[in-house]
N, C-alpha and C positions, 0 to 999 in steps of 0.2 A: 308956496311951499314946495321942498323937493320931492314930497308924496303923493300919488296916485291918489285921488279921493277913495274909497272905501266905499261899497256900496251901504246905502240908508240902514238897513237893517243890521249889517255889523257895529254900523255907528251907536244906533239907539243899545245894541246886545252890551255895546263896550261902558254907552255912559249906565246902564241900570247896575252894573260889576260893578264902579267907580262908584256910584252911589249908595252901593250897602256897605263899602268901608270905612271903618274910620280911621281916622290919621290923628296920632298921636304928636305931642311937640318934639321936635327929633334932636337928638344929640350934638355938639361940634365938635369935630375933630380938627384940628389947625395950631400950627406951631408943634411942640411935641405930641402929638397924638393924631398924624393924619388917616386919611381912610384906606390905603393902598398897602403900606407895611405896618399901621401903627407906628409912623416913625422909628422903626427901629431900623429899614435901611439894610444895605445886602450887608454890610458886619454884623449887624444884629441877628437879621435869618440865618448868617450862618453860625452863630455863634450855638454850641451843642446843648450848652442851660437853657432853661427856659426862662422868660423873663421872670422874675421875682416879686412875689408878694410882701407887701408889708405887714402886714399880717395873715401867715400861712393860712390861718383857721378861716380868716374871715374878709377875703379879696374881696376888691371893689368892684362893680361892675366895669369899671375900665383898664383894673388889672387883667381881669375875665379875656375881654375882647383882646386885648393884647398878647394874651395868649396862644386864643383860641388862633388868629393868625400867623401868628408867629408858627403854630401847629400844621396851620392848614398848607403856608407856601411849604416848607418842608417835606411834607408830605407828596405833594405832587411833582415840584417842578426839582431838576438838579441848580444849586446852589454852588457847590465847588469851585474853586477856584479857577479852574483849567473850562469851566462846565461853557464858559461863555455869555451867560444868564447876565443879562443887561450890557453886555457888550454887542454880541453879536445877533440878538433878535432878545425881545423883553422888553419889560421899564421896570427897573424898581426906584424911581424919583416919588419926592414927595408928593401928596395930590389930599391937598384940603377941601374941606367941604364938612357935607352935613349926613347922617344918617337918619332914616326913619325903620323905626321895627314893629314887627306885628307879629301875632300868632292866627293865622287862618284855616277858615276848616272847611272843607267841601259839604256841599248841599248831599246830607248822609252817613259822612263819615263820623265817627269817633275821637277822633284825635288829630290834630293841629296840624298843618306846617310851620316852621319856623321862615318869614318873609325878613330879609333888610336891604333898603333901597339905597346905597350912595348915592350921593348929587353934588359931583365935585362942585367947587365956586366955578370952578373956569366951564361951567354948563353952556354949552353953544347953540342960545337961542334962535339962532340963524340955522340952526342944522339941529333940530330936536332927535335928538338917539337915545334910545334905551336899550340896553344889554340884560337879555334875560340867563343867568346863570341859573344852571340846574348843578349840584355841588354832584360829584362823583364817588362812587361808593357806598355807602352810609353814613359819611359825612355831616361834620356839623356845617349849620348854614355859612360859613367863610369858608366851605370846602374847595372852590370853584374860583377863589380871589388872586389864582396863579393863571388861570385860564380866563377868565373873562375883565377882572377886575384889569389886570397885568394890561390888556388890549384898549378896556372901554374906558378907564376913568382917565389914562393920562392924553386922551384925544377931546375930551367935555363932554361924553355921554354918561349918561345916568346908568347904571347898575345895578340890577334887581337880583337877587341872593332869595333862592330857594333850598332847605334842606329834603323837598318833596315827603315829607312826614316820616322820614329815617333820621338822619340827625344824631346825635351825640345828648339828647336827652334819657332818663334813666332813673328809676325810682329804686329807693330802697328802701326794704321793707323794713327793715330793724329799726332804721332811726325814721321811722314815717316820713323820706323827704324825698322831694324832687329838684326841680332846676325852676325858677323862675323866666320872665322874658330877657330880666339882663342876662344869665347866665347863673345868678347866686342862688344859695342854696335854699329850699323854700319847703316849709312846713307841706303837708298831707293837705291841710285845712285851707293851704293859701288861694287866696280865690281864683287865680288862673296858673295854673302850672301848666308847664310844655309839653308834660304827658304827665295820664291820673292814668295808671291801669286800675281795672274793673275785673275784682274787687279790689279794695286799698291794704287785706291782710293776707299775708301769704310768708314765704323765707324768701332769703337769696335777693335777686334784682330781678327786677324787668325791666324792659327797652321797647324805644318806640317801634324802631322797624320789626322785631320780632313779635311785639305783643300789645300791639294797639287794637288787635282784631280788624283791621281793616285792609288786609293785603295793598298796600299803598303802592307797589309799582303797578296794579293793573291802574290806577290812577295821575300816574307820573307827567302825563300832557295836556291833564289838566289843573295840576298842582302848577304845571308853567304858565298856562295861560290865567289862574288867578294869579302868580304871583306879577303878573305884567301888569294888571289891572292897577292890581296894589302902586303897581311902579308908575305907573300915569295918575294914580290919584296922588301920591307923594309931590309930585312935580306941580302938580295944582297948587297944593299948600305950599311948595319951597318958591314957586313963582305967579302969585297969584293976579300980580297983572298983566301977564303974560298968558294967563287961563283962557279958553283952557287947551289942556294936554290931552289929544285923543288918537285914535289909531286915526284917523285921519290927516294928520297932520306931526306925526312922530313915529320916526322911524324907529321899528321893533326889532330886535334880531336875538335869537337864542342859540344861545352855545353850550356845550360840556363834553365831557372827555366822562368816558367808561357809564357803570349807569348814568349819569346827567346825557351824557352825548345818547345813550335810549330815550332817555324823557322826549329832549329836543325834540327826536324823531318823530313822537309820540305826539305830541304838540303839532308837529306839521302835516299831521292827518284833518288837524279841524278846518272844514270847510269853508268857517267865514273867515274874512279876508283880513284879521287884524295880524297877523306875523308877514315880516316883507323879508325874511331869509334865514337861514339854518345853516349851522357848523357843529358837524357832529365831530369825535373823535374819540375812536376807540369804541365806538359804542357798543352798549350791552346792548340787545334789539333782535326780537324773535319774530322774522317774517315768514307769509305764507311765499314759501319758494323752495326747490329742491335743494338739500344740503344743509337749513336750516335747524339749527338745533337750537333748543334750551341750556341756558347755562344752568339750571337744576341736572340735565342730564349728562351734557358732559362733565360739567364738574363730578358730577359720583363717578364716572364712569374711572374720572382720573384719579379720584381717591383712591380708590382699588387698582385699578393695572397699573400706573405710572411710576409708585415705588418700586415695581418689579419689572417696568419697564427701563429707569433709565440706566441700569449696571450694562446691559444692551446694546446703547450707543456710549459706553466708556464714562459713564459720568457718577459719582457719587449717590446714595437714597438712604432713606430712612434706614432707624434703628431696628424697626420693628418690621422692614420688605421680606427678610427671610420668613418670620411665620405669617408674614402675609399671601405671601406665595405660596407657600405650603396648603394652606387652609383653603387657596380659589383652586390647585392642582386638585386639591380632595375631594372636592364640591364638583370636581369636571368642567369648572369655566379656565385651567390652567392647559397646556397639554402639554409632553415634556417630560422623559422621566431623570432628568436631572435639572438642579438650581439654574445651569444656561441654558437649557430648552426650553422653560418656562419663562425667564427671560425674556428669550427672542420672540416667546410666544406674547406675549403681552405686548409687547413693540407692533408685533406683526396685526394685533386687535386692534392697537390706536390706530395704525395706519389707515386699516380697514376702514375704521369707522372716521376717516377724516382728517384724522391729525396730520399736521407736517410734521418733519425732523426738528424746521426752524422750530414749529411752535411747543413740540416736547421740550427740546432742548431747554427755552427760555420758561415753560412751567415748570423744572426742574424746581426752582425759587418758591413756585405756590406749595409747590410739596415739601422743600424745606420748614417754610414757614408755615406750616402748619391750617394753608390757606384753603386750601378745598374745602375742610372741612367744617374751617369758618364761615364759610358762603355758606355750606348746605346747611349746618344747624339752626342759622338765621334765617333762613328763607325755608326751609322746612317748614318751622313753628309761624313764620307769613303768611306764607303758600295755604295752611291749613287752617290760619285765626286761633291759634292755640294760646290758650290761656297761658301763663308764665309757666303754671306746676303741671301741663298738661302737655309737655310736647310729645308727639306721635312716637319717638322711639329717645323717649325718657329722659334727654337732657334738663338739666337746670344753669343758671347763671347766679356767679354768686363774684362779691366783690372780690379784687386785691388784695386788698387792706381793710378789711371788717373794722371799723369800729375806730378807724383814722380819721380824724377831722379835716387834716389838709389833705390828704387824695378825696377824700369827698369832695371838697371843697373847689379842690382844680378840675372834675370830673368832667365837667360839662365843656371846658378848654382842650383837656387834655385826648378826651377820648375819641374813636375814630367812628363809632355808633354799631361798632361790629366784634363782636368777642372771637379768640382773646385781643386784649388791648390792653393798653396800661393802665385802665382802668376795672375792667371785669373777666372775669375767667369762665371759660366751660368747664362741668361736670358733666362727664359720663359715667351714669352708671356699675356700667361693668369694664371700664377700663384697666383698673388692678386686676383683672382674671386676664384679661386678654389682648392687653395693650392698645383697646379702643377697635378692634377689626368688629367686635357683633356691630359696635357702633355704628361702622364703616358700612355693613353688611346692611343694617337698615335703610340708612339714610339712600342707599340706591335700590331699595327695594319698595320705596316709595315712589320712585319712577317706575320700576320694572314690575310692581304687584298690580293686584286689583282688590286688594280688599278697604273697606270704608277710608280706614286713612292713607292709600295710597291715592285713592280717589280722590280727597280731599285736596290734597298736596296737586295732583293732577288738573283738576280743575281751574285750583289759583295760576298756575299755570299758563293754562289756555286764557286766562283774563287780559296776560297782558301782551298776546301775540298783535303785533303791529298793521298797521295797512298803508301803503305806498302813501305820500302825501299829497296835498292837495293840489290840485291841476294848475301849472304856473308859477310855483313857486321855487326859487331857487336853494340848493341844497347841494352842500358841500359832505362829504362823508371821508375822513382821514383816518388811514389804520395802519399801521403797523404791519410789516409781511412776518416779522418775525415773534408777535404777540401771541404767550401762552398762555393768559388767563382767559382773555374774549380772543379766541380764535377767529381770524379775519373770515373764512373757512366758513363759519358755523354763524356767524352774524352779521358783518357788513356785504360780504359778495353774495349771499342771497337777499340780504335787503336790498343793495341796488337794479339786482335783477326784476325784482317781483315791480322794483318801482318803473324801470325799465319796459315791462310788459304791460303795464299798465298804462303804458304811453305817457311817462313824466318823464318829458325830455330835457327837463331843469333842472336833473339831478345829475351831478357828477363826483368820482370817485380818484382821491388818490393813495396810492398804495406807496407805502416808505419802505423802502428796502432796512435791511436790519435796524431797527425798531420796535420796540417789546413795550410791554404793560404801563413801566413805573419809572418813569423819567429820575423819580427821586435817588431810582437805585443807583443811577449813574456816579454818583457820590461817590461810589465803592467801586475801586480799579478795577476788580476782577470783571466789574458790568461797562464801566468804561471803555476797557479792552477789546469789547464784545460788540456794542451795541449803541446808535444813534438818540440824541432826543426827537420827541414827536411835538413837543410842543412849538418848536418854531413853525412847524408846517399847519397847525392850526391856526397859530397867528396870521399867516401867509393865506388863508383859506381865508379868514375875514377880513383881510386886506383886500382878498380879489372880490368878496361880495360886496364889501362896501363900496368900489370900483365902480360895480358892476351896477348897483342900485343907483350911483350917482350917475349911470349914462357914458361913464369914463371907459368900458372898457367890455368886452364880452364877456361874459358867464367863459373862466377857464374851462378846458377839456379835462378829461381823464387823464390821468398820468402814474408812473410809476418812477417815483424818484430816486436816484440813485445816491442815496446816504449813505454817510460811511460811518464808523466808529474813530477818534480821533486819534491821531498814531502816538506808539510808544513813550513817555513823556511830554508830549508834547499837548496844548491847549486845543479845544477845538477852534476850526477855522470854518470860514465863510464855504470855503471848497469843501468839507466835510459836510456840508448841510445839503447843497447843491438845490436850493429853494428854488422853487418857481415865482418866476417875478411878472 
């Protein structure tokens, strides 16, 4: 085989994981319904509907999945016309095969992952690979089918799809239901639901990632290393004279962009030797190293100044910056005694504290959308195990469409596992008095205080600060120089430092010149204009691992690539990406 044996003890660790799952008979996808797009093919992802139910109220579970992908490429990767996507780096071709699905749960935790294993047919016995996808965001488990699936099914490796216990699952309490394993709608009483919050009576919704009580990203590399497990016992069953399937003898490799590309990270701290290489990108990832921040902390940080930040460098802000600025001026965290001194004073804080021009610039988008303070309301109520009706500074989540049969019904397809979405809404409190600023006020006063619940919030925190990864292992880290939601700044350039002192000379960093968050946004000229995709250079990152693992080629250097944004009407070109080959 073309793998390094594994020493004994990781082997025996891997078969006793393999041996307490079980494998269910798995699905086929083939002919119309492959594993890659669902057959629906880049007309179909691009197409703005969503695929259609035969019956709204009551999808099949194969309407479900076709959705939920349909959702997921969308979401991360640009599709556009001009975008390049399957022309010039990509696959979206067909790719049949079989799925396997599970619900798993850590030795302690509460509440589930969502696992599903592709295994295309064209599986390359000869070259056993597994691709361990960690989805990005809070994503449902196909969140990551644009990044890992895109790379690993159309070359015969298997692909293991972790939602890391965030997900796109979601209870409501009025009609007692949840989401089953296909996706369908599932009574209170159904004997395995994706998430039971504790208790089953309450208003409004709850969600996995905020209200499972188990703060699951202090857990996120180990949520990859069972789902790999899962992915090796899959392969037993879909090829069982060829069993078996173990880290000795099958190449492992973990990949994800934004949280997923943390997990990854996360994952390649563990000591025993079953992962043979790593591709982060974008990753969310809190290392011990100078510069190092929390996305709990910048993000409040940029709740508050950024609105009043970006009139400063000439750009657009919220409805509600003027009395936001007024009210930090009042408080003495503004200085300035007019609306442009306060301003420039807020620009001159992010700097302070780290920020680039590129990376405001391009957060300008999180603060349109309403995205800081989706992050922090989620991870707040995480960070601290808050019951649903319990969050620390009063929020609740309540449906869309209360009492709609078909948005329930798509919920679990449709949603992105993070409110708002198309599926659920924030309530604050006291929004109607003050346009959400006490809100605003709290939520970073849970970093900045010390009382019980800032503590709380504080602690989950520190659960899931990272550690350089294990000695020998090769690790790719791809970011964005112009990324304003995970500042390169505040996550990747002190994680590969800390890994760097640590003496892990297998870690290498490429930095993309103008390249930001959300590839999807590219879609919309205005980002087009502006700004490069990241996902070819991920691609490109596990091209050179894979190289690199087969003896083809050295572990690449560090690099800063010079990407551009594709010019004025025109499609993107190969010269525009300026890949490293």
């Amino acid at each position: 085989m073309h793998k390094t044996i594994s020493p004994l003890a990781s082997c025996v660790s891997d078969a006793a994981r393999q041996s307490a799952i079980s494998i269910s008979p798995p699905s086929a996808h083939r002919g119309s319904d492959d594993l890659l797009t669902a057959s629906l093919g880049a007309e179909g992802l691009r197409n703005p509907v969503p695929p259609a139910f035969a019956d709204a109220a009551q999808p099949t579970a194969a309407e479900l999945r076709r959705r939920a992908i349909w959702s997921s490429w969308r979401s991360i990767a640009d599709l556009s016309t001009t975008g390049g996507y399957g022309e010039l780096y990509g696959s979206l071709e067909s790719v049949p095969g079989r799925e396997y699905a599970a619900l798993l749960t850590l030795p302690g935790a509460r509440a589930p992952h969502r696992v599903v294993v592709q295994v295309p047919d064209a599986f390359d016995l000869h070259k056993r690979c597994l691709v361990v996808a960690a989805v990005s965001g809070s994503r449902g488990v196909y969140g990551a089918i644009a990044v890992a699936g895109a790379w690993g099914l159309p070359r015969g490796c298997a692909v293991v799809h972790t939602d890391k216990a965030a997900g796109s699952d979601y209870f409501d309490f009025a009609a007692q239901q949840g989401h089953a394993l296909d996706g369908r709608p599932a009574r209170a009483e159904a004997a395995a639901l994706a998430f039971r919050p504790e208790p089953l009576q309450g208003e409004g919704i709850a969600f996995k990632h905020a209200h499972s009580g188990d703060n699951p990203e202090a857990d996120w590399g180990q949520h990859v290393r069972q789902a790999a497990a899962f992915g090796l016992a899959a392969l037993n069953a879909a090829f069982p004279e060829a069993a078996p399937f173990d880290v000795a003898n099958t190449r492992i490799i973990a990949t994800g962009i934004s949280n997923g590309g943390g997990a990854v990270l996360r994952a390649a701290e563990d000591a025993e030797r079953w992962l043979d290489g790593v591709v982060a990108g974008e990753p969310n990832v809190l290392a011990e190293a100078p510069g190092a921040r929390a996305l709990y902390d910048y993000a409040s940080e940029a709740a508050l100044l950024m609105p009043c930040a970006l009139p400063a460098l000439g750009l657009p802000t919220t409805p509600h910056a003027g009395a936001l600025c007024h009210r930090l001026a009042a408080r003495g965290l503004l200085a300035g005694a007019d609306e442009a001194a306060r301003q420039h004073d807020a620009l001159r804080q992010l700097r302070a504290a780290g920020w680039s021009d590129a990376a405001i610039i391009a957060g300008a988008s999180s603060t349109a959308f309403d995205l800081w303070r989706a992050v922090l309301v989620t991870y707040a109520s995480a960070y601290s195990r808050s019951r649903h009706d319990a969050h620390p500074c009063g929020y609740r989540f309540i449906s869309k469409a209360p009492g709609n049969a078909e948005a329930r019904a798509a919920g679990w397809a449709d949603g992105s596992g993070i409110a708002p979405d198309s599926v659920l809404a924030i309530v604050d409190p006291a929004e109607a008095e003050d346009q959400g600023i006490t809100g605003l006020e709290c939520l970073r006063a849970l970093w900045t205080g010390t009382d019980a619940r800032a503590q709380a919030v504080q602690q989950g925190v520190a659960a899931t600060r990272s550690r350089p990864p294990r000695e020998g292992l090769p690790v790719i880290v791809v970011h964005g120089q112009s990324d304003g939601l995970i500042p390169m700044a505040f996550s990747s350039a002190p994680y590969v430092a800390a890994a760097r002192a640590a003496g892990r000379g297998q870690v290498r960093f490429w930095q993309v010149e103008n390249a930001q968050h959300f590839d999807a946004f590219l879609a919309l000229p205005q980002f087009a204009a502006h700004y490069t995709p990241l996902l070819p250079h991920v691609y490109a990152a596990l091209d050179a691992l894979e190289a690199h693992l087969d003896g083809q080629k050295a572990l690449p250097q560090d690099a800063v690539i010079p990407a551009r944004a594709r010019a004025p009407g025109k499609p993107l070109s190969a010269e525009d990406l300026a890949r490293i080959r």
